[in-house]
C-alpha positions as MATLAB code, in Angstrom:
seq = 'XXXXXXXXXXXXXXXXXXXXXXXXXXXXXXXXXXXXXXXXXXXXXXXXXXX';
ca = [
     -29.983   13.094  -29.689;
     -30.938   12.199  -26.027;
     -30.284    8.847  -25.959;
     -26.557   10.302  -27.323;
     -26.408   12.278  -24.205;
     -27.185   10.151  -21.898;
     -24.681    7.463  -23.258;
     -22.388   10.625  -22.959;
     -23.154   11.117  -19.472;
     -23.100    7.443  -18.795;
     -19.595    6.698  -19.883;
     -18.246    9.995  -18.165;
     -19.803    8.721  -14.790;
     -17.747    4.996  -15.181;
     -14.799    7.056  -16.743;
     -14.403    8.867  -13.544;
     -15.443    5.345  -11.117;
     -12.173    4.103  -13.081;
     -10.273    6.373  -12.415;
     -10.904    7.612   -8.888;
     -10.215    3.873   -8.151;
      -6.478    3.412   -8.048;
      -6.517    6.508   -5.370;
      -8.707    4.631   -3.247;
      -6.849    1.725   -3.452;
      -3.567    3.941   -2.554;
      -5.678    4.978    1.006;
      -6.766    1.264    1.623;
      -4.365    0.032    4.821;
      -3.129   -3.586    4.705;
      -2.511   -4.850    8.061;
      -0.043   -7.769    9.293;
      -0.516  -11.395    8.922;
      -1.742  -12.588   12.582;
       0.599  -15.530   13.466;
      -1.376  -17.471   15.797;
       0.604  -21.183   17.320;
       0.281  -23.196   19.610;
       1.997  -26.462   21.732;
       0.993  -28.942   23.356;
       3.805  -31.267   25.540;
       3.225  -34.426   26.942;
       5.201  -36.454   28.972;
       5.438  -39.984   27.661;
       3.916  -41.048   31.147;
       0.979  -38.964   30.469;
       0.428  -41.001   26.800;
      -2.616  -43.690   27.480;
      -0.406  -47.277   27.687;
      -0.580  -49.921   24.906;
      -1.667  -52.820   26.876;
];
């Protein structure tokens, strides 16, 4: 009869873990993608010669 109970208890506690979930989910914030580039130019004068 315990061991019943305690299952009981068990499954109620990961009953309401599963189902408080999705509301937490619903509070989580998803931010932007950060785009980060960059360039480099060179000049074809500053290019090392082929000599």
């Amino acid at each position: 009869m315990e061991s019943l109970h305690r299952k009981a208890v068990e499954l109620d506690v990961r009953l309401r873990k599963r189902l408080a979930l999705p509301g937490q989910q619903q509070l989580m914030s998803t931010k932007p993608p950060q785009i980060l580039t960059a360039e480099l130019v060179l000049s074809v004068s500053d290019l090392p010669s082929r000599e």
